[in-house]
Structures are given as C-alpha cells and as structure tokens.
N, C-alpha and C positions, 0 to 999 in steps of 0.2 A: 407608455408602459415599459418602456427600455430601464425608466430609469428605476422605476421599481426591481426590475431582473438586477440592477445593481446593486438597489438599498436591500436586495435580500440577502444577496452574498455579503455585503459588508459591512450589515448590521451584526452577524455574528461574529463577523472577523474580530470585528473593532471590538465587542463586547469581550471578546474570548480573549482577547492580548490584553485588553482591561484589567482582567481578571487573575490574568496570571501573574504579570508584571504586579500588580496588588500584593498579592500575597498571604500573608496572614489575618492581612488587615481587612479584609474584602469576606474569609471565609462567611461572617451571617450573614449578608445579605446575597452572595454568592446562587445559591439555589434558588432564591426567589428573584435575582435578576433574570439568570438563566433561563431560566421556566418563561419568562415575564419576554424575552427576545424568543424562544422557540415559539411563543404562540403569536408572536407577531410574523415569524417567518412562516410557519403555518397557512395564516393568513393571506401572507403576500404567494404562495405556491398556488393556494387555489385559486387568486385572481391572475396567476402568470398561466396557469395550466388554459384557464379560459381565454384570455386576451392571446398568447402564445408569440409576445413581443420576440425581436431580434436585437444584438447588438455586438459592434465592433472597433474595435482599432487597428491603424497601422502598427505592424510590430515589425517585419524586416520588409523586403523586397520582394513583390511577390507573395506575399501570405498576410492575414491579419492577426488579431487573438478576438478570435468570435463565437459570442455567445449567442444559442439560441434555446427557444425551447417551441420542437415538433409535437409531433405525437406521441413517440413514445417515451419524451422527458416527460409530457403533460403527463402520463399514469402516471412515473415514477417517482417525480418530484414531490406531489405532499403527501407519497405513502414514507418518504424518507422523514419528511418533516413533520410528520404526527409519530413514528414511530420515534424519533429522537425526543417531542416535547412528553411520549409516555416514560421512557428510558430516563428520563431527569426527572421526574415527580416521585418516580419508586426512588431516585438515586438522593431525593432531597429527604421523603420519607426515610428511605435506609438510615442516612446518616453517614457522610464521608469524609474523613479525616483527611488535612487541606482540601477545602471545601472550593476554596477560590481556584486551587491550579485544576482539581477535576474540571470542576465546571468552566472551565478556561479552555483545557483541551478538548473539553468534550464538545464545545463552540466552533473554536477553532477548525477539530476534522470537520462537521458537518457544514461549514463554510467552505472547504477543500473539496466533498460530496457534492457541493449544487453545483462547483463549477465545473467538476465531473462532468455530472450530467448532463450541461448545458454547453458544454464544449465543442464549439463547430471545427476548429482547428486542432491541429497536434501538437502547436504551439501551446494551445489552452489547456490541453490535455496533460501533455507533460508536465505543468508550474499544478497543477493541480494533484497530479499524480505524488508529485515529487511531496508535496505539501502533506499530504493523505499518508503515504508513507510514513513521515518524520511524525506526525499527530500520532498515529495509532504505534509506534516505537514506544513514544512517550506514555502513552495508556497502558499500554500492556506492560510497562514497567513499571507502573507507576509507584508500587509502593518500592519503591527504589533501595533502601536501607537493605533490603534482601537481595543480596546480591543472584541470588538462584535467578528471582522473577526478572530482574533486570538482563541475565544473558537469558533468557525465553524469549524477553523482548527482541534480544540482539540476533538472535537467531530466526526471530519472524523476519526483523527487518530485513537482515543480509539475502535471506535467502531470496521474499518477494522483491527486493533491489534488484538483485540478478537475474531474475524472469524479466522486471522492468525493462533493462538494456534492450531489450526486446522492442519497445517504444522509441528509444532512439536509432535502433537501426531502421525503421519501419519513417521513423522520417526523417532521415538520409536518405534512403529512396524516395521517399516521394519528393523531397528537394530535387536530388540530382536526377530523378527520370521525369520529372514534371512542373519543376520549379516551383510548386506550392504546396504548402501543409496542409491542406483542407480536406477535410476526412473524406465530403462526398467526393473529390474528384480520385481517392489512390485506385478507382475502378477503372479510369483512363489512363492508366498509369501503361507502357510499353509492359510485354511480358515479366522481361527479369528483372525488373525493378519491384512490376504489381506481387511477382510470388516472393519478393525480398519484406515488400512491408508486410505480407500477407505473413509469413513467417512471425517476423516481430510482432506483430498484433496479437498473435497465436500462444506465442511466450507469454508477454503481458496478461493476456486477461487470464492463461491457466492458470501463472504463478497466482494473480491476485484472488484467482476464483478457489483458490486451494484443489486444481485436479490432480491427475496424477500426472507427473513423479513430484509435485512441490506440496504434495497434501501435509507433509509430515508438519511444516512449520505452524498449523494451525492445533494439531497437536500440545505446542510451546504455550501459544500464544494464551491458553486456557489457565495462564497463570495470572493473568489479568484479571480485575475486579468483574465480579458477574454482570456489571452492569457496562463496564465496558464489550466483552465480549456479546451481547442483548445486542448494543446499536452494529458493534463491529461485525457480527459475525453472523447477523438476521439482514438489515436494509442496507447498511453497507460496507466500503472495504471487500468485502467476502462478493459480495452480490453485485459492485461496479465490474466486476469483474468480465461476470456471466453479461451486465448491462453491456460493456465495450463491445463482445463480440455481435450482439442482438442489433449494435448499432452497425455495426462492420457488415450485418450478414452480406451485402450485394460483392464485398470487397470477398470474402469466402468462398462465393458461387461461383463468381467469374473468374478462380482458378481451379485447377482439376485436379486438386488434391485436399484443399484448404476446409471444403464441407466438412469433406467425408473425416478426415484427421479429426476437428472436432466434434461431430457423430462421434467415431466410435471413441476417442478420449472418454468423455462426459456419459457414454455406457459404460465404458471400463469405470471410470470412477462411482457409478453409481453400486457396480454389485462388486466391488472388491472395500468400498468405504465402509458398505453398508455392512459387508461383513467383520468389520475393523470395527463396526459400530456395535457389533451384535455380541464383539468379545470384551467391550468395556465392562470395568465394576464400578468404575468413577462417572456420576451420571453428566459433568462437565466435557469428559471425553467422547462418551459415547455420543454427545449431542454437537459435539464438534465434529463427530465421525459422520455423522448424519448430516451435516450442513452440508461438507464437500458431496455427501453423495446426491443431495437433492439439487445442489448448483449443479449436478452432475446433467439432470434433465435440462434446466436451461442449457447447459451449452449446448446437448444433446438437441435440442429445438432451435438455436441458432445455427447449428449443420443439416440439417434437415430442411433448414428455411420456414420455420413457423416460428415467423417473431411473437405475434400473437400470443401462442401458447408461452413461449420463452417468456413473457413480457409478466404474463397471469401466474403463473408460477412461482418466480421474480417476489411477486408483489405478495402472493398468500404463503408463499412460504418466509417471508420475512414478518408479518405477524406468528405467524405459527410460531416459529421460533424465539424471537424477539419474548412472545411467552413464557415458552420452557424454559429458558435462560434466566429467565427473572425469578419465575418458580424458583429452579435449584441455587438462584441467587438468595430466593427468603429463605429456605431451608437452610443454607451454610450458615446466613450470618443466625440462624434461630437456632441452630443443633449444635454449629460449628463443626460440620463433615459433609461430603458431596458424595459418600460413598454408599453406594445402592442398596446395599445389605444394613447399612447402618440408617437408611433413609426409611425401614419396614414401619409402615404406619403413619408415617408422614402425612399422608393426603388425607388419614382420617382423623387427624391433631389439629389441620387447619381446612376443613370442609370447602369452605370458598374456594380458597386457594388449589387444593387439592381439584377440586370441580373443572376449575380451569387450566389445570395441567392436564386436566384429563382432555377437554375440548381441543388441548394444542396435541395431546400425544395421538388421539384417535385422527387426529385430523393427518399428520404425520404420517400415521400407518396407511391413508390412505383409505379412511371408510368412506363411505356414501354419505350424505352427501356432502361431507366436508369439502375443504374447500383445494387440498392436496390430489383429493381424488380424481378430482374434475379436472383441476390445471394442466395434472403428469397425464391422466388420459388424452389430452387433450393433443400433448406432447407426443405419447407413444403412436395416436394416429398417424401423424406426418409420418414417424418414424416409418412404420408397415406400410407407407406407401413408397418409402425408399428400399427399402430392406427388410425381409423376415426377420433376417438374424437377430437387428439392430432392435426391433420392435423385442424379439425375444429375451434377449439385453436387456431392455430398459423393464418389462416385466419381472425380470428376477430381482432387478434393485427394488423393482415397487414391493414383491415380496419380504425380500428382505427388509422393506421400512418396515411394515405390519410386524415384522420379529422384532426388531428392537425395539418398536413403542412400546410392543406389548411387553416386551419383558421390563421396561422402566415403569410401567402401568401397573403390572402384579406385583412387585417389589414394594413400590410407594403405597397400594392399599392393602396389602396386608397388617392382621391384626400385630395392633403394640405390642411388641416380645414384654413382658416382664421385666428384663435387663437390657433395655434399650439405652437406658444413660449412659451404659457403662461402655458403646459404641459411640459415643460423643462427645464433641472437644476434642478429635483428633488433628483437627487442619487448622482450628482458632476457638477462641473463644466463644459459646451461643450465648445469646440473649435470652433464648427461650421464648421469644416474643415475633411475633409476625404483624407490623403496622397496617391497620387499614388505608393507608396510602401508601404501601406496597400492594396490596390485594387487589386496589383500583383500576392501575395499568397494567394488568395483566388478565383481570377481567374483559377489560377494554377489547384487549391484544385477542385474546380467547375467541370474542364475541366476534372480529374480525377475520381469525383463522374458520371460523362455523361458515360465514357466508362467500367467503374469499373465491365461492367455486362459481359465482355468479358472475366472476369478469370473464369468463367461455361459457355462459351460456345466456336466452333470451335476447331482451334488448340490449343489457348494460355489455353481449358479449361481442353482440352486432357493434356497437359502438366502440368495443377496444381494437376490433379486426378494422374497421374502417378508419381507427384512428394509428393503426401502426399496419395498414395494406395485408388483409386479412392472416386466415389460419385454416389449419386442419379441424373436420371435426367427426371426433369419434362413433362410430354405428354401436347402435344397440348391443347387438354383439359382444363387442369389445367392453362399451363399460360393465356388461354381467362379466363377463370374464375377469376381470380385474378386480370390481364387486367383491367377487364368490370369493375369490382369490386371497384377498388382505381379508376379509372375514374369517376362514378358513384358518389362516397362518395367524390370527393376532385372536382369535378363539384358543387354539392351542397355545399360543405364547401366555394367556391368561391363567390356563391352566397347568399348564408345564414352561415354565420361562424357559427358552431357546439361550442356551450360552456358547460361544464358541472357546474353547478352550487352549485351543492354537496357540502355542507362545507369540507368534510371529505375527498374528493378527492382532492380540492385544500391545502389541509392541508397530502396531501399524504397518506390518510388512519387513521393518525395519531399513522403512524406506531413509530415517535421517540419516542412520549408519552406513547404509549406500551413496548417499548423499554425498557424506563425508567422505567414503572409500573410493567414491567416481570424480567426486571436485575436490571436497576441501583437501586431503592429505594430498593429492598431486599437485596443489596450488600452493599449497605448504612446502613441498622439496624443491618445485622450483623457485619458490621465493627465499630458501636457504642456498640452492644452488646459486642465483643470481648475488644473493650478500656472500658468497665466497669467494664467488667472482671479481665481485666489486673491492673485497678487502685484499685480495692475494693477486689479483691483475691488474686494475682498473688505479686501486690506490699503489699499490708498489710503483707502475710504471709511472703513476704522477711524481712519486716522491724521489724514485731514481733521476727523474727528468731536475728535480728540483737539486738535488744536488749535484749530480753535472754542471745545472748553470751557476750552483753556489761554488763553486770550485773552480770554473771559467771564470766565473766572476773579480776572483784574488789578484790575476796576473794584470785583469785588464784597470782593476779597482790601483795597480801598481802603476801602468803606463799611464793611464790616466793623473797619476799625482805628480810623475814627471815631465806629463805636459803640461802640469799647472804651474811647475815650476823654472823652467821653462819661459813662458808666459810671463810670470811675475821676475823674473828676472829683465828679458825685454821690457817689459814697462819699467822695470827699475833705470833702468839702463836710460832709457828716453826722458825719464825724470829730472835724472842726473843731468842728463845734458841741457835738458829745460832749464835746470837751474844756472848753471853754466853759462846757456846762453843770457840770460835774462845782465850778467855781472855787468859787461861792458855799456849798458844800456844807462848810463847816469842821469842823461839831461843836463852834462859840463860840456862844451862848445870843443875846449880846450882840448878835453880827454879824447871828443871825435876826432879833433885834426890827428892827433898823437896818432890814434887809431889806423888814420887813413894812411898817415906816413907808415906806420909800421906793414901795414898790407902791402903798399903800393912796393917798397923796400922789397918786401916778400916776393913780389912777382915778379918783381926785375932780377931778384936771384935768380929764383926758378927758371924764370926765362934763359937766361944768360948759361945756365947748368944744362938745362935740356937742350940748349941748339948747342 
C-alpha cells in the first residue's frame, strides 16, 4: 500500500506539470484529464484512509522524509480529494480560459495538499509547504495580465511566507535540541527548544490558517478565480492550516502557554472576523471573512485539545464552504457582479442553485441540525470545560455566523428589483447562463454541508473520536442554547439584515495597513538605510581602497621595468660573452697550440709582474 500513498501524490504531480509545461496545446483535453486523475486519486484516498500504509526515506542524518497516513489524515484525506474532484467539474463546466495551466496548478497544489497531510516529518512538511505556497501564488494570480490580481497574489504569498519562517525555526530546534525532524518527537524536545518549535508551529499554521494579525491577506487573495478560492479557501491552504496545529496538538499542551495562545487566537478571530464578515457588501469578502472566523473554531479546538471536534468542523466546514464559493462563483461569471445588493433575487433566477446556497448558508449560521451546528458545538463544549470566558468567545462568533448568513440569505432571495441589470456587468462580463454542471457540485457540496454534523455524533462520531483519540461532547443544554441562539439572530438577520457599518471592519480592521506600518514600512527604511550604507561606506571604502592600490601600483609597475631591464641586460651580457667564447673553439690543431702559447706567454707575464 506504500506504493499507492506514492502513486497518489505523483499521479497529480506528474499530471499537473504535464499540463502546464503543454500549454495551449493541452487546453481541451485539459479538464477531462483533470477530472479523469482527481477521481482516481479519490479512489486511491479511500483505499489509503482504510489500509493507512507508511512510508519513508533517508533525507539527512538523523531524520527521514516520511509519509504516513494515521487517523486523522484518514478523515482528512479524501474529504480533500472529492472536494478538489467537485472544484474541477464546475471549473470544467464553468469554462476557463488557459484551460491547461489552471488545471495544471490546480494538480499541482493538491499534490502539495496530500503531502501535507501525510507528512511525518518537517522535512516533508516544509518541501510541501514551500510547494503549496508557490501553487496557490500562482492561482490566485492567475489571470495575470491584471496586474492589480497578480500583486493580491503577491501580497497573499509574502505575507503567509513570513508566518511560514515560522516552520524553519520550529525545525532548527528540533534539529538542534533533539537531532531529528520528526513531528511526533518535538514533544521530547528539552524545554527551550520544545517552546522554540512550539512558537514556529504557532506562526505557520496562523499565517496559513488566515487568524489574527495575518487574516488580512485572505482578504487579497479573493481576487483569485472563484474556483480557485472553493478548493483554496474551504479543504485547503486555508484549512492545512487549522490541520497542522490538530496534528501538533500534544506539542501545544505540553507547553504552558502554547494551548491557551491558540484558544484564545482562534476565539479572537472567530468574533472580530465574523464581524468583518457581517460589514461586507461584496459576497466573495464576507465569505472570506467568515472562513478565518470558522478556522477560527478549529484552532480554538486544537487549544482546548478536542482534536475530534477540530477534525469534524475541518471537514463540514470545508463542504460548506467549498459551496458558497461556487455559488457566488456561478452568480459572477452569470450576472458578472459578487456584489450583495446587486446579487437581490439571485437565488430565485436559479432555484437549484439558490437552494443550495441556502443549505451551505443555514448550515453556516449554524442551524440545527446542520452540520456547522453540531461540529462548533461540539468544539465550544471542550472549550466550557477550559474556560467560561472562552466558551463565551466562541458563542458570540457562532452568533455572529447566523448574522452574516442571514444577511447573504435575505439579499440573495429577495424579489427581482425591476432594474436589476442595470447593477450588472460591474466586475466582468455575465453569461446570464448558470451550467447544469456547475449546479451539480455544489448540490453535492450542499448535500454534504446538511449531514456533515454526523462525524460528532452516533456511530460515525464514535468512530472519528476513536480514530483521532476522542472529543468533547456537548449536553443538552448547550446545544438548546446555541440552537435558540443562531435561530434567534438569523430570524432577525432574515428579517432585518444585520450590517455593520464600521469603516474599519469593512476595511478588515485595517489590519493590512498595520501590517504595512508594524513590518513592511520599517523593513523598507532599513532596507534603504542599508543600500546607503552599502553605496556611501561599503562602496566608497572599496573604491578608495582600489585606488590607493592603483596609485601604489605606478612606482612599483616602474621598479619592476627596471628590474626587467636589468635582467635583460645580464642575459645580454652572458650572451655576448657565449658568443665570444664559442670564437676560439675552430676544431684547427694549429690555432689550439697558437692558443696555448699565447696563455701560457700570459701567465709567465703575470707571474713574473706579481712576484
């Protein structure tokens, strides 16, 4: 079975570089490849989920790159892999212009997404991270000739980059305090190493899970194709996020800080999102607002230590959403506008569709027995068992979901204005047309959000808690309370939409301008302070340096020619004499005696002179 966990991840890899490296050329058959590799991965998820093979290599010394898949990749895994094979059926119905590179990226991440989740190491984590990252750059920019959507992209990427770094310090410590990458061991890690990776982990999966302070970039990121944000920003990317810390949780507990920070994070982002969500007019926004807030409960249940619940929530709110994404994806490209007010009567122009916006939005707010209701309950138990406060916390964001469903709920079925065209065509061009192979997967998706509340409860909930070492579970009580509650608030929202008028919450807090004003502009002046540096000390002292030695250089460049000359005068000299000597040398008998006489003559002078 090992080698299957491999033919899963590398049949989309290969498929998806296929694809894109093609080109134009690939675009028709493009979406029916695609489609045609996601249900075979599919396939292979739910014989991996069952068999629950391992697999490994050596990668350094000390650590391996090891894949597995436990129990809680086995949920995860082919809720990833039916939601990407529904994501590409609307995206092949839709109609996408380069057909080949979407469905190439859109391969691609979800190749980067298995190995995610089946990452034993940090090693494995990292090369997959890294990969996940650059895929979903590339989506979210994808219609690239628009330079606007291309820096949304640049701005998603940089930002989750920098929460990332987070990852490599998290394995630096566990290198240096324990010599191995291996996720189960960073809980034997010595103290200041264990709260060093716990730290980095903590960064990682906020950034990627869009909480707070990095929610703004998902903001951006909603410049992307509706159907990129569907897979990105329901089953993954958005939701590996909330998965990493669910897998960490024992690494969270066993420091004395690391729960509770995530607790109360993942409360904070659920009722400051939700209100961010509840002042959208753009239904793309507010349903981005609303993903950070609901990832908000998963983290909120990996600090608490109900993986369980964090795991069920995870999984029904990525149908949920995965939904409403597609919906407001067939409304733009069918109206050509995502804007709420301009969306009045939408849901009753396409009944179906509208039907099943409705099943994802009520599920959303949290009714009974959806499958939101049951999950987040599920979640806020653990929570009242930690803390009042926190359980109180997570109550107001579940409130708050029932306001902004409801308010995207009465917008969309309100009756047709009379001059509703004349609100459309503001963001692209519509078709005016809604494909029964867009209505299909989001039927699907809908159908999946309805029952989703079923993985906490009876048998199938008993089998998710024993498959990921149980959960909290909510008393009577509590789910009337909750119940009454999203009833209550998404009754009034039906009848009077709830808008928050806040400049500062439709502007998300203006947490990216903070962003900017706490990093980017400080990392901007020192990066101009350093190039001034570099130009007016760093380069003057080299080039001063350089012409001192150009200037040393003349006198010595001088003695040096009158050594040569010098030199060449000595060899001149011995040449001469070579020659000289060579004369006497005939090979005549005669001339040697002459020779000998005239020497011998010589030294009897000499002689004769010196004494």
């Amino acid at each position: 079975m090992s080698v299957l966990l491999i033919l899963a991840i590398l049949l989309p890899a290969a498929a998806g570089t296929g694809l894109c490296v093609s080109g134009h050329r690939a675009d028709r058959i493009a979406p029916a490849a695609a489609i045609g590799v996601s249900l075979l991965v599919l396939a292979a998820t739910a014989a991996l989920a069952a068999a629950r093979p391992s697999w490994s290599a050596p990668f350094m010394a000390g650590t391996s790159f090891g894949l597995t898949v436990d129990g809680l990749t086995a949920l995860i895994l082919p809720v990833v892999a039916a939601v990407t094979l529904l994501v590409l059926v609307f995206a092949a119905a839709e109609g996408t212009s380069g057909a080949a590179r979407f469905h190439g990226l859109m391969l691609l991440f979800s190749a980067a997404v298995l190995v995610t989740l089946t990452a034993t190491t940090l090693a494995a984590l990292l090369f997959a991270w890294e990969l996940m990252g650059a895929a979903s750059f590339a989506l979210i920019g994808f219609n690239w000739r628009e330079s606007h959507r291309v820096g949304s992209g640049l701005s998603a990427f940089i930002t989750t980059r920098s929460a990332d770094l987070g990852l490599y310090l998290a394995a630096g410590a566990a290198f240096a305090g324990g010599g191995t990458l291996d996720l189960g061991s960073l809980t034997d890690l010595p103290p200041g190493w264990r709260d060093a990776a716990t730290a980095g982990i903590l960064a990682a999966a906020l950034g990627k899970a869009a909480q707070l302070p990095f929610s703004f970039w998902l903001s951006r990121a909603m410049e992307g194709p509706s159907t990129v944000s569907a897979l990105l920003h329901s089953a993954a990317m958005v939701a590996m996020g909330g998965y990493l810390l669910l897998r960490t949780q024992p690494l969270l507990a066993s420091t004395a800080w690391g729960s509770t920070t995530a607790a109360w994070v993942g409360a904070a982002t659920a009722v400051l999102l939700g209100i961010v969500a509840l002042a959208q007019q753009d239904l793309k926004q507010l349903l981005a607002a609303s993903t950070a807030a609901q990832l908000g409960f998963v983290v909120m249940g990996a600090g608490v230590g109900d993986v369980a619940g964090g795991a069920a929530h995870l999984m029904a709110h990525a149908a949920t959403k995965a939904a409403l994404f597609l919906s407001a994806g067939a409304w733009l490209a069918a109206l050509g506008t995502k804007q709420l007010p301009a969306l009045r009567g939408a849901a009753r122009r396409w009944p179906i569709l509208g039907a099943a916006f409705t099943v994802g939005a009520l599920s959303l707010a949290g009714m009974p027995p959806l499958s939101l209701w049951a999950t987040k309950d599920n979640v806020l138990a653990a929570a009242l068992e930690v803390s009042p406060a926190l359980y109180a916390a997570g109550l107001a964001g579940a409130a708050l979901s029932a306001a902004y469903a409801g308010k995207a709920l009465a917008l969309v079925w309100r009756p047709l204005p009379a001059d509703a065209a004349a609100a459309y065509d503001t963001e692209e061009k519509g078709t005016r047309r809604v494909e029964p192979g867009q209505i299909l997967p989001v039927a699907a998706l809908a159908a999946a959000a309805a029952v989703g509340g079923l993985l906490v409860s009876g048998p199938v909930g008993r089998a998710v808690s024993a498959a990921v070492g149980g959960g909290a579970e909510p008393g009577v009580a509590e789910l009337i309370t909750s119940a009454a509650l999203a009833v209550a608030v998404l009754v009034f929202g039906l009848w009077r939409p709830v808008s928050v008028r806040a400049g500062h919450a439709a502007d998300w807090f203006g947490l990216e301008r903070a962003a900017a004003a706490v990093v980017v502009r400080p990392v901007e002046r020192a990066a101009h302070a350093l190039a001034l540096f570099d130009d007016r000390v760093v380069d003057r002292g080299v080039m001063a340096t350089a012409r001192t030695i150009v200037k040393a250089a003349g006198p010595a460049s001088r003695a040096d020619a009158a050594v040569d000359r010098g030199v060449e005068a000595v060899a001149h000299g011995f040449r001469s004499a070579g020659r000289q000597a060579k004369r006497p040398q005939t090979g005549l008998i005669h001339q040697y005696y002459a020779q000998a006489v005239l020497l011998l003559v010589g030294a009897a002078v000499l002689l004769i002179f010196v004494r």
